[in-house]
C-alpha positions as CSV (number, residue, x, y, z in Angstrom):
1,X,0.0,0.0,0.0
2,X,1.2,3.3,-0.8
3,X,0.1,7.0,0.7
4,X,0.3,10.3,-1.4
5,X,0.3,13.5,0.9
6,X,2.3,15.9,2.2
7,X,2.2,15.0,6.0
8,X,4.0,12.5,8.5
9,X,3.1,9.0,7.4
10,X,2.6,9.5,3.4
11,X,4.8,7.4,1.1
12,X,4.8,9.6,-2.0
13,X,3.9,13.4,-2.2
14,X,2.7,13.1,-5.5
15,X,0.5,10.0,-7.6
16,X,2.5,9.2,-10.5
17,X,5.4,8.8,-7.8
18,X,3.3,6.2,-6.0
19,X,1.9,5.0,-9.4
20,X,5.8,4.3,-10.4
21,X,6.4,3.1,-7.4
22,X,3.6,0.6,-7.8
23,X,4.6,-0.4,-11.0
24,X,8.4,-1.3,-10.1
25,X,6.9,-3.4,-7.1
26,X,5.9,-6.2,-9.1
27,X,3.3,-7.9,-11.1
28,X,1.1,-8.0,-8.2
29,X,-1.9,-5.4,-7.7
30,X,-1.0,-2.6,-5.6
31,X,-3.3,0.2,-3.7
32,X,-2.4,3.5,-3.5
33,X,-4.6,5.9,-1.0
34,X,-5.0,9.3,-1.4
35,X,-5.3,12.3,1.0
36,X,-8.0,14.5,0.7
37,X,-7.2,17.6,-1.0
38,X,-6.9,19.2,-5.0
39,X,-4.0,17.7,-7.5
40,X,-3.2,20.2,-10.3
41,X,-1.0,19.4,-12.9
42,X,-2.0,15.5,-13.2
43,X,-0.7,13.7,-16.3
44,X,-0.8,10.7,-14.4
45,X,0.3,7.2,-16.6
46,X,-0.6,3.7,-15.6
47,X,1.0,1.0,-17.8
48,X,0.7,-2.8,-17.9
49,X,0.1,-2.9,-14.1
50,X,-3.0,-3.6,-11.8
51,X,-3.9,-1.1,-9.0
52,X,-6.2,0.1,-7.2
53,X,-6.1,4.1,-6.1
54,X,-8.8,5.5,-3.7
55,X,-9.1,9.1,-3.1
56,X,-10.6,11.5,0.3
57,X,-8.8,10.2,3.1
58,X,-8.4,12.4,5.9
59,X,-4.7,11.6,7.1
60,X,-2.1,9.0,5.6
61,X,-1.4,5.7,7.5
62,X,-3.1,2.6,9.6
63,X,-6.1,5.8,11.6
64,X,-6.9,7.1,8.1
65,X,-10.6,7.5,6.9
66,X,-12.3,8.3,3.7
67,X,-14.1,11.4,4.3
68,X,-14.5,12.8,0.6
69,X,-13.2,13.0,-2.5
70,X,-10.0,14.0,-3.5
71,X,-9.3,16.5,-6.8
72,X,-7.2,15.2,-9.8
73,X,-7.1,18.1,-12.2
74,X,-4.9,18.5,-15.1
75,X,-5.3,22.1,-14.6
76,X,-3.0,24.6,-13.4
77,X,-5.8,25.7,-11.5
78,X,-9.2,24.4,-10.9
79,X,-11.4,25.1,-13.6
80,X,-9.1,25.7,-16.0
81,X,-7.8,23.0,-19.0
82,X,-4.8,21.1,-18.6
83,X,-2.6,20.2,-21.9
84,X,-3.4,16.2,-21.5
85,X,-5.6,14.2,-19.9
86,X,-5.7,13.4,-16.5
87,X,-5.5,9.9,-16.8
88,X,-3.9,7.4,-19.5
89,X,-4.1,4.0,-18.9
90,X,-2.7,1.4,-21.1
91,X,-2.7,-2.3,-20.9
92,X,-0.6,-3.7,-23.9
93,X,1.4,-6.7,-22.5
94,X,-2.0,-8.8,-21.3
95,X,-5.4,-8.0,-19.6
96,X,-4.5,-5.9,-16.3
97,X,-7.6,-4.1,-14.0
98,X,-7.6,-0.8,-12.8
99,X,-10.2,0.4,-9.8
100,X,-10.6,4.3,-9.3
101,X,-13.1,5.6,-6.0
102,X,-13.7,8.4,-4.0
103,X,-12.1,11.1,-7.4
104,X,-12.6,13.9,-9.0
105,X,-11.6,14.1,-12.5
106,X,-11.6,17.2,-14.4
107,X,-10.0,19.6,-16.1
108,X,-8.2,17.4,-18.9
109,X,-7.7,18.3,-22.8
110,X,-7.2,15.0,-25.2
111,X,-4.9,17.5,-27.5
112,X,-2.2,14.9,-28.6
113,X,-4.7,11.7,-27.4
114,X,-7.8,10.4,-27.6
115,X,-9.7,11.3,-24.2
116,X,-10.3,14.4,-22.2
117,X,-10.7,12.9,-18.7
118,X,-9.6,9.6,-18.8
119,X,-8.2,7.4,-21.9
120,X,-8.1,3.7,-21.5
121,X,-6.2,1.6,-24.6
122,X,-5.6,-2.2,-24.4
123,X,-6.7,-4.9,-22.5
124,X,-7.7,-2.8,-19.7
125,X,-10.8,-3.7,-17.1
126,X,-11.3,-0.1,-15.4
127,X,-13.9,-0.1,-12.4
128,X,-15.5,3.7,-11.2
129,X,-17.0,4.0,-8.0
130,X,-17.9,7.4,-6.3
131,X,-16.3,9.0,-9.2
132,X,-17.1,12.0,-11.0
133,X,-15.7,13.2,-14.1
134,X,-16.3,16.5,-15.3
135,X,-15.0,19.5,-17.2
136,X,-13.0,17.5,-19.7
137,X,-12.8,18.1,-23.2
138,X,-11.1,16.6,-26.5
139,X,-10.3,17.9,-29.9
140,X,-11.1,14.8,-30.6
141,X,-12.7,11.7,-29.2
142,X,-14.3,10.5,-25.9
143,X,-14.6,13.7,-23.8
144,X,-14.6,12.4,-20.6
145,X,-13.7,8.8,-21.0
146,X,-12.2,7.0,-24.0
147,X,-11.8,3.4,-24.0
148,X,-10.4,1.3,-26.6
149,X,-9.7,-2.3,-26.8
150,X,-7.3,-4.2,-28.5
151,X,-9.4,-5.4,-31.1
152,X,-13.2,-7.0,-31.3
153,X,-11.4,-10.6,-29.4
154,X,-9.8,-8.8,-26.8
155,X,-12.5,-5.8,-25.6
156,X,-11.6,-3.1,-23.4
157,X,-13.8,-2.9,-20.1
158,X,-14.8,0.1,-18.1
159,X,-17.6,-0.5,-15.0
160,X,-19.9,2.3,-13.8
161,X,-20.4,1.6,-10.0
162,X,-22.8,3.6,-7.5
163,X,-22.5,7.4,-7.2
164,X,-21.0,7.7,-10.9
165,X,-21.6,10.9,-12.7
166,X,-19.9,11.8,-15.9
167,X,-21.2,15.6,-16.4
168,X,-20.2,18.6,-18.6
169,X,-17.7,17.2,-21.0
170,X,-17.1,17.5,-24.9
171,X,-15.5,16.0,-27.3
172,X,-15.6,18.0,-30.8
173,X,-16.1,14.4,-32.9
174,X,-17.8,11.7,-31.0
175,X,-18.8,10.7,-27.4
176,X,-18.8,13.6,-25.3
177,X,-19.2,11.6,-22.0
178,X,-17.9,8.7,-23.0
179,X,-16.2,7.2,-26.3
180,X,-16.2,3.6,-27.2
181,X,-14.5,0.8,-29.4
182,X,-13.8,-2.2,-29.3
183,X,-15.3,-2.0,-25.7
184,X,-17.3,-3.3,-22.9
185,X,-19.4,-0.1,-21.3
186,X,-21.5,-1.4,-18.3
187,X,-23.3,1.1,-16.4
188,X,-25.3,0.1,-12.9
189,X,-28.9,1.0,-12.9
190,X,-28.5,3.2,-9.6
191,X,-27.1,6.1,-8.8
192,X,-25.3,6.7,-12.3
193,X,-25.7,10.1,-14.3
194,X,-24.0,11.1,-17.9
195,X,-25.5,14.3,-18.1
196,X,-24.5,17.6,-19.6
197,X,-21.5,16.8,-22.0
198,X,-21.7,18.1,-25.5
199,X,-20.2,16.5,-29.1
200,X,-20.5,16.2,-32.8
201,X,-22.2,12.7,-32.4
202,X,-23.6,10.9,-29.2
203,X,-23.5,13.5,-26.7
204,X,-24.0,11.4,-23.9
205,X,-22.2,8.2,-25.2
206,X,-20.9,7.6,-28.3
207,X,-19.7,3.8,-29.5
208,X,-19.3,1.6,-32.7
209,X,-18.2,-2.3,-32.6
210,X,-18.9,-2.2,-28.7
211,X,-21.2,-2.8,-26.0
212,X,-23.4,-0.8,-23.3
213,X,-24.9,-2.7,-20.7
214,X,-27.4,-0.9,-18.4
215,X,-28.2,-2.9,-15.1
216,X,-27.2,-5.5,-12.4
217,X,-23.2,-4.3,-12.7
218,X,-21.3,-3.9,-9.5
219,X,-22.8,-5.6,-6.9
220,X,-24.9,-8.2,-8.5
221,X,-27.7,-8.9,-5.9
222,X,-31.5,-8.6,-6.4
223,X,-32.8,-5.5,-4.6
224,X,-36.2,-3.4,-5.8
225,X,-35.1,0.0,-4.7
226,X,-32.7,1.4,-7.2
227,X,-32.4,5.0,-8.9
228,X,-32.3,4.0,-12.4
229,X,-29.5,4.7,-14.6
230,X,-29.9,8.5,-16.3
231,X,-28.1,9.8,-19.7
232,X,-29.4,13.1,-19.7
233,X,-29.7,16.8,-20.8
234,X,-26.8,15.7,-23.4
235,X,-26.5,17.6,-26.6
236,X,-24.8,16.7,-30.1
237,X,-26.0,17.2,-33.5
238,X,-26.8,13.5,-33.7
239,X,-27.5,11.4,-31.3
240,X,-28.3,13.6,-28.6
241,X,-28.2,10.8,-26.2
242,X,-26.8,7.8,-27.4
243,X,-25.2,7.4,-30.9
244,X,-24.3,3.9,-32.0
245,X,-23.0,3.0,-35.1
246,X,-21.3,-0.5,-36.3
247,X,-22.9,-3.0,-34.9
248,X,-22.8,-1.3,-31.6
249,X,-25.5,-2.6,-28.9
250,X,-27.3,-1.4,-26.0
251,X,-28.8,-3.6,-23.9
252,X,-30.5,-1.9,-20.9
253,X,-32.5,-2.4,-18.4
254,X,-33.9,0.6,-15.8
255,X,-32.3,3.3,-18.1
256,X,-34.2,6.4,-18.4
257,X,-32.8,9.4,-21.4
258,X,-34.0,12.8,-20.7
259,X,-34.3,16.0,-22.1
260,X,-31.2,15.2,-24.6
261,X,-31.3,17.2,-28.0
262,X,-29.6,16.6,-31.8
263,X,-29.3,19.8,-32.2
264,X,-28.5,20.9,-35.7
265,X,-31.4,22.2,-38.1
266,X,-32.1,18.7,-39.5
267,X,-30.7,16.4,-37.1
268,X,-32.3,13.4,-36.1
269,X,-32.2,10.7,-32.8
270,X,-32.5,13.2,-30.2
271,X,-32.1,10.9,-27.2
272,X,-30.9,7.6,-29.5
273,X,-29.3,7.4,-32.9
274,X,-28.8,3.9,-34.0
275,X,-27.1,3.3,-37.2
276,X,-25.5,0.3,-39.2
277,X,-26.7,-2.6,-38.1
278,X,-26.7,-1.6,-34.5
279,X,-28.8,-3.4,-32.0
280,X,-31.1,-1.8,-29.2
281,X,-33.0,-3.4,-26.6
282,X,-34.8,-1.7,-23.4
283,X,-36.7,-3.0,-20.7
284,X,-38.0,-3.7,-16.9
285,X,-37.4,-7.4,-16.7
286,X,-34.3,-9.4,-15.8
287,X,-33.6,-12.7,-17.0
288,X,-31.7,-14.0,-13.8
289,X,-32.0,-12.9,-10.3
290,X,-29.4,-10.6,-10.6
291,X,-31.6,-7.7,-10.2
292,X,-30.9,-4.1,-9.9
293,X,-34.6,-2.6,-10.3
294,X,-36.5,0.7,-9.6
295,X,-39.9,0.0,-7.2
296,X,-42.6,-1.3,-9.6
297,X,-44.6,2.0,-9.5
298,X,-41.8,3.9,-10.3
299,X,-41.0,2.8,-14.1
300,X,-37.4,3.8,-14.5
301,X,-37.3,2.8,-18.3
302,X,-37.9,5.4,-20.0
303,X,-37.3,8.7,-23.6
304,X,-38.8,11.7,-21.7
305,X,-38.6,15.0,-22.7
306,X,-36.0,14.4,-25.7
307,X,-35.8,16.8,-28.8
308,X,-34.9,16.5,-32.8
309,X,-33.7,19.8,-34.9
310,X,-34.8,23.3,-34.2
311,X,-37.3,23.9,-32.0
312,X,-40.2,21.7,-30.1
313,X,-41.4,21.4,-33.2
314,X,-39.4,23.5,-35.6
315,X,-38.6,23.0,-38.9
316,X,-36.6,20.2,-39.7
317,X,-35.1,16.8,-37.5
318,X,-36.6,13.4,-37.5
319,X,-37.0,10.9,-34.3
320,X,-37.4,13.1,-31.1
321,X,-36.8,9.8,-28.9
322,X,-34.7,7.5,-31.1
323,X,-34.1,7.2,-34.8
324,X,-33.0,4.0,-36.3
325,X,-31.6,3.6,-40.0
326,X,-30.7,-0.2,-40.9
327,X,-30.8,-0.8,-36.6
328,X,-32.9,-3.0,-34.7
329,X,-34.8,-1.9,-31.7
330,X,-36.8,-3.9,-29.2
331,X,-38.5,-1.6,-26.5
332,X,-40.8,-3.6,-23.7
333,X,-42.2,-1.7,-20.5
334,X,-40.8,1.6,-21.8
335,X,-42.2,5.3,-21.9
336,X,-41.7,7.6,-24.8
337,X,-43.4,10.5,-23.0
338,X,-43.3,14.6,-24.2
339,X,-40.8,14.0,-27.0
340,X,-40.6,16.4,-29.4
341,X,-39.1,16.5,-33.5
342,X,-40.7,18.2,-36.6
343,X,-41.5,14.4,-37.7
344,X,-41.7,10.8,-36.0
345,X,-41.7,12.7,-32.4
346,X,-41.1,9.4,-30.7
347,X,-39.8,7.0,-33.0
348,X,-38.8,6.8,-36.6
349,X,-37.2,3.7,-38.1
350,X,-36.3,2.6,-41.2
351,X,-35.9,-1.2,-42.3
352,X,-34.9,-3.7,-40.0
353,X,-36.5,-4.9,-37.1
354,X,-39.1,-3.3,-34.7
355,X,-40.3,-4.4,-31.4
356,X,-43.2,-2.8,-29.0
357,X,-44.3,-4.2,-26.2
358,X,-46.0,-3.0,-22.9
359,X,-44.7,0.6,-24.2
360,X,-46.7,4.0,-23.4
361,X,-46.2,6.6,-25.9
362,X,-48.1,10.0,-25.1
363,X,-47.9,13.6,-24.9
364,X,-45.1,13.3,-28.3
365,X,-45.2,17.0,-30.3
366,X,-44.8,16.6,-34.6
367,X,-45.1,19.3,-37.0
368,X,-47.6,20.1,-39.4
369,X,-45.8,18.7,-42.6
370,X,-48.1,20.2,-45.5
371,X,-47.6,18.6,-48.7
372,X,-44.5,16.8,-46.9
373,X,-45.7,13.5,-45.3
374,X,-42.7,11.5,-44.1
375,X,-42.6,11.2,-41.1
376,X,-46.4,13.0,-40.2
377,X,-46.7,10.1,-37.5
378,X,-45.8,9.5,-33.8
379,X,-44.2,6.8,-34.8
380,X,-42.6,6.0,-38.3
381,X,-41.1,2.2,-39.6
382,X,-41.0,1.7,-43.1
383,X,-38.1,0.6,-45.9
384,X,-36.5,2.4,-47.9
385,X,-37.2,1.7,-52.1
386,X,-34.8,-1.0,-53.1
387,X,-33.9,-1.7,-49.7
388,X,-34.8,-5.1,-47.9
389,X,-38.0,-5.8,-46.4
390,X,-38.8,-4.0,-42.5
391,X,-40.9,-5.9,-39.4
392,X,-42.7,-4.0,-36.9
393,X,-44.4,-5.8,-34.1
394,X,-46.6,-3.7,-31.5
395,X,-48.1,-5.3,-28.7
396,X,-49.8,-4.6,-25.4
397,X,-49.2,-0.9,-26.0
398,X,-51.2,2.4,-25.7
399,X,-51.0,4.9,-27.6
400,X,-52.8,8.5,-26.4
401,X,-52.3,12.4,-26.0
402,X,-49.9,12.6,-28.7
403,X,-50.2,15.8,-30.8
404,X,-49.6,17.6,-34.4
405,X,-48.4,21.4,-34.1
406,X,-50.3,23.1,-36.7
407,X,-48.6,25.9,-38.6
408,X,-50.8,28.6,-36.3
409,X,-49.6,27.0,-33.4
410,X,-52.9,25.1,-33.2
411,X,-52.8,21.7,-32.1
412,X,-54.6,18.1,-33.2
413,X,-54.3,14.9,-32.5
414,X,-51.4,13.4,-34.6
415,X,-51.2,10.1,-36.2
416,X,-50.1,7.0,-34.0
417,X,-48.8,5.3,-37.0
418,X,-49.4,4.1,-40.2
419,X,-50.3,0.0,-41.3
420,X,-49.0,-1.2,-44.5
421,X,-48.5,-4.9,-45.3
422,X,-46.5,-5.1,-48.8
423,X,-43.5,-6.3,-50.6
424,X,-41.9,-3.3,-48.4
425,X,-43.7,-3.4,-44.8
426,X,-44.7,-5.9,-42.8
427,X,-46.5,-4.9,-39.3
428,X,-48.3,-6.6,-36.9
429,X,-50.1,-5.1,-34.2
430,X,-51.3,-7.2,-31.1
431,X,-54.0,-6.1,-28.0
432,X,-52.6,-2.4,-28.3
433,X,-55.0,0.6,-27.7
434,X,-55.4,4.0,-29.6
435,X,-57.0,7.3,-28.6
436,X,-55.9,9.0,-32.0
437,X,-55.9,8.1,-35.7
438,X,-54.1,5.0,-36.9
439,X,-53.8,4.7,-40.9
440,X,-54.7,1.8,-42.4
441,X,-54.4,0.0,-45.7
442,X,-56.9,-2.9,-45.7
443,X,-58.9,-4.3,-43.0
444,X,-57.5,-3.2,-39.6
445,X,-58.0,-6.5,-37.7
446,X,-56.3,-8.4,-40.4
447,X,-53.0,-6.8,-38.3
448,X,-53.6,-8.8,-34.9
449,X,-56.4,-9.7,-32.4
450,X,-57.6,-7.4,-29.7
451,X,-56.9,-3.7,-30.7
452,X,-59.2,-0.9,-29.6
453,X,-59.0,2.3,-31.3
454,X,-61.0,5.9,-31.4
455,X,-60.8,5.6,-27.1
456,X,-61.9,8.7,-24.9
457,X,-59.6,9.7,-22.3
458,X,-62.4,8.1,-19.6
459,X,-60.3,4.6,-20.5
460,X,-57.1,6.1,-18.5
461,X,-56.9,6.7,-15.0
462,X,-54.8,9.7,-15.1
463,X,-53.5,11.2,-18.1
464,X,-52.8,14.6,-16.5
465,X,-50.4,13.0,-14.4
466,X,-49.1,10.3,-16.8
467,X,-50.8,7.5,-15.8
468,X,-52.5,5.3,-18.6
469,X,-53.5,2.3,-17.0
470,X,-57.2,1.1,-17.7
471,X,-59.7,2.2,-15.7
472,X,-61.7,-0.8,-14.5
473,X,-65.0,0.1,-15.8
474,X,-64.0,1.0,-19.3
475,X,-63.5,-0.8,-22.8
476,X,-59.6,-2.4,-22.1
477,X,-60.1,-4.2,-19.1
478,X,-60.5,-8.4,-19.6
479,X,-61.3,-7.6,-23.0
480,X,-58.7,-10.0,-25.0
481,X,-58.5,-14.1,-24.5
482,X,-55.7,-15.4,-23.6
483,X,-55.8,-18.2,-26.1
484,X,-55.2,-15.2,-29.1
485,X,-52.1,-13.3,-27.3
486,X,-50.3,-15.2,-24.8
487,X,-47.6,-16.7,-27.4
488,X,-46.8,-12.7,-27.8
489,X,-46.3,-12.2,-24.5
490,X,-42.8,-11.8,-23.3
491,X,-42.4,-9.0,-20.8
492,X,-44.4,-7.9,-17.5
493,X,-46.4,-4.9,-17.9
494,X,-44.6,-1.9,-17.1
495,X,-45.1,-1.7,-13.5
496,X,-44.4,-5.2,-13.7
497,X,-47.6,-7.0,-13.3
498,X,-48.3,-10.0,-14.8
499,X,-50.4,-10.0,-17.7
500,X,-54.2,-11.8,-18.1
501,X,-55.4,-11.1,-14.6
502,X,-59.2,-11.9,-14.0
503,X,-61.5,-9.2,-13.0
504,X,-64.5,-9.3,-10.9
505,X,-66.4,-7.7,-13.9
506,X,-68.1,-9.5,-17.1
507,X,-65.3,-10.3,-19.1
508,X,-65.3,-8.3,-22.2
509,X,-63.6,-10.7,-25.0
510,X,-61.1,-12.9,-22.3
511,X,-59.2,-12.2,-19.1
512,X,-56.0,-10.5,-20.8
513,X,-56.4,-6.3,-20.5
514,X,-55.6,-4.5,-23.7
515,X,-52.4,-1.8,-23.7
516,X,-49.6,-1.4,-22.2
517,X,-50.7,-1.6,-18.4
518,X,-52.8,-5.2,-17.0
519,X,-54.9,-3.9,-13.8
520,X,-53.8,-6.4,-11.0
521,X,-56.8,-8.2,-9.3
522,X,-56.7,-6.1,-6.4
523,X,-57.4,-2.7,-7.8
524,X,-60.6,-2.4,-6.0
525,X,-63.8,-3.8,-7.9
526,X,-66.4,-0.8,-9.7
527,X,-69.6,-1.2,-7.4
528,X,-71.5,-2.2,-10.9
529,X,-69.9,-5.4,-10.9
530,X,-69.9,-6.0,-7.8
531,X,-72.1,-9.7,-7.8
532,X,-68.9,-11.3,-9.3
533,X,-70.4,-12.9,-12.2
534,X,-68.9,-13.6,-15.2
535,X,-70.0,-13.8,-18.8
């Protein structure tokens, strides 16, 4: 173990000393503590070496505790840019792991490098925990973190524990939080934050030919009170959010992206751009135990509040939540609330594959188009001419309260989206429910069993406050058999209940509720029904 400081007890007055020192002990992993306090001037280097280094301790030596967090800037002076960036670690010889808690990292600049923050190249495994890194900026790529692996067989690796926040960086190319290639990105659905950082593409994050994974990471053990995992109020001209690109995936469970914008005139994905054959899936559900989840009534999966081109609407940008082009997505107990673009305000996608299941989207803002009609829908999947065939599957979901901005500021309900089965399209729509206009070519129940459409706002419980569950007495409520749906049915609902639960009310079609919420059985009965019959 090695102590940095100035007082009685401290090994090294200065990190990289302590970091050399490490290195020279050995092959074995090493820890080095930190006394509380700011570090200007860091252009710290770990190579080929595993170590641990812990920041905030109040005093070096065997009485020391960890009181807060200690300052690593690259700056002269606190708030001001350093020439390098605070932090390079490389891992060339063979897979070596790095752990880094209780720091603050700021004030980097990637000028000659990759990375504003930190920059990780190799076969690293780098684990953040009570970390911050902030007010770090690149030329380049990966404004606060950049992370690189040695190739697709030999991934780089950087974990997001508890208390993580990677805030107000920028890269000038790709990833202003965080960069990645060749990578591994997992991100713990509790008490992590990329939020504020700025780029050309992927504001929050920006990958290709890597991984994000959102969820049990850290500590994996079931528990139901988690925070959720937040990318948000991120800006780039694509991507606002998320930009993926290469056969990049995100795979996340309890992930919410808020108010993130692409912000050029005609930009498009404002809190996910997906492009190339990338691959994103969201949900609720885990499929082990190891379960890191928000409280059931609390749906932490969610596009809120995200924004596409110039204005909410404005002129131009497609795909206010996400915007896929040759990606897949797969969405299941997810919001896309209050989104906002001149066209597809919640989703637009274009060939591949779509999924929809137990997803609310309301309250979504478009543009009135005129003669222009791509894209005059809530949410948009077609194929391109020439291109291969596109799938859209949309299930158990509700559709309500989304609106078209009329050129005098006047607003009508928009379009939820449009049905076309062809040599083009193929869509299939399954126990789903519609309070505005759905376009159709042929007959509409030739698309799937179960759907209600044209549905008054008495069907929702609350959709002042958000909440779009059925009320018991209306027209969604045990209205779908089970016999017709349950092979679709993958996912909980999104509060996680359990779908097809009997009513004490005459069945209107089956016991299965139709949208994206099933009403549990002990949602108290409507006096009307009280005998308890069925029919």
């Amino acid at each position: 173990m090695f102590w940095v400081g100035s007082e009685a007890g401290c090994t090294h007055s200065t990190l990289q000393a302590a970091i050399n020192a490490a290195q020279a002990n050995g092959p074995g992993a090493d820890e080095i503590r930190v006394r509380t306090g700011t570090f200007l001037n860091q252009n710290l280097s770990i190579e080929d070496h595993s170590l641990s280094i812990s920041g905030g301790w109040n005093a070096c030596g065997a009485a020391a505790q960890q009181t807060a967090r200690s300052v690593l800037s690259a700056g002269a002076s606190a708030g001001t840019y350093g020439s390098n960036p605070v932090l390079r670690i490389r891992m060339l010889a063979g897979p070596q792991s790095v752990s880094l808690r209780n720091l603050l990292i700021q004030d980097g600049y990637g000028q000659a490098v990759d990375g504003g923050g930190i920059h990780i190249y190799g076969r690293a495994s780098v684990v953040l925990e009570n970390v911050q890194v902030d007010h770090n900026y690149t030329f380049s790529i990966g404004g606060g973190i950049y992370i690189n692996g040695s190739g697709s067989t030999a991934p780089a690796t950087v974990e997001l524990h508890r208390n993580v926040t990677i805030s107000n960086n920028r890269a000038e190319f790709t990833g202003g939080g965080i960069y990645g290639r060749h990578a591994n990105i997992r991100i713990r659905a509790d008490l992590t934050d990329i939020v504020g950082n700025l780029a050309g593409f992927g504001g929050g994050i920006g990958v290709e030919q890597a991984t994000i994974t959102v969820g049990a990471v850290g500590q994996p053990v079931p528990y139901q009170n988690a925070t959720g995992a937040k990318i948000r109020n991120n800006r780039a001209v694509q991507g606002g959010g998320v930009w993926l690109i290469n056969h990049a995936t995100l795979d996340a469970r309890e992930l919410s992206l808020e108010g993130n914008i692409a912000t050029a005139g005609n930009s498009s994905g404002g809190g996910i751009y997906a492009d190339s054959n990338a691959f994103v899936r969201m949900a609720r559900d885990y499929p082990d135990a190891n379960v890191v989840s928000c409280p059931a009534d609390q749906n932490c999966s969610r596009i809120v509040g995200n924004r596409a081109g110039n204005g909410c609407p404005g002129t131009n940008g497609h795909g206010g939540g996400a915007y896929f082009d040759g990606a897949n997505g797969f969405f299941y107990q997810t919001m896309f609330l209050e989104n906002c673009a001149y066209g597809s305000p919640a989703l637009n996608t274009w060939g591949a594959m779509l999924v929809l299941e137990g997803v609310v989207v309301a309250k979504n803002r478009l543009a009135s188009r005129g003669s222009d009609q791509t894209g005059r829908r809530v949410v948009s999947h077609a194929s391109r001419s020439g291109n291969p065939i596109s799938f859209s599957d949309i299930r158990f979901s509700t559709f309500a309260d989304n609106v078209e901005v009329q050129s005098d500021g006047s607003v009508s309900p928009a379009m939820a989206v449009q049905l076309i089965n062809d040599s083009s399209w193929s869509h299939e729509l399954v126990a789903s429910a519609f309070a505005e206009p759905v376009s159709v070519s042929g007959s509409f129940d030739a698309y799937g069993p179960c759907n209600r459409i044209q549905l008054q706002s008495g069907n929702f419980v609350n959709p002042a406050a958000n909440d779009y569950r059925p009320t018991l007495a209306g027209f969604l409520v045990d209205a779908c058999s089970e016999a017709s749906i349950s092979h679709f049915i993958q996912y909980t609902d999104p509060r996680k209940v359990a779908r097809c639960q009997d009513h004490s009310r005459p069945d209107q079609g089956g016991k299965c509720d139709v949208g994206a919420y099933e009403l549990p059985t002990d949602i108290p009965a409507d006096r009307i029904f009280a005998h308890g019959f069925e029919n």
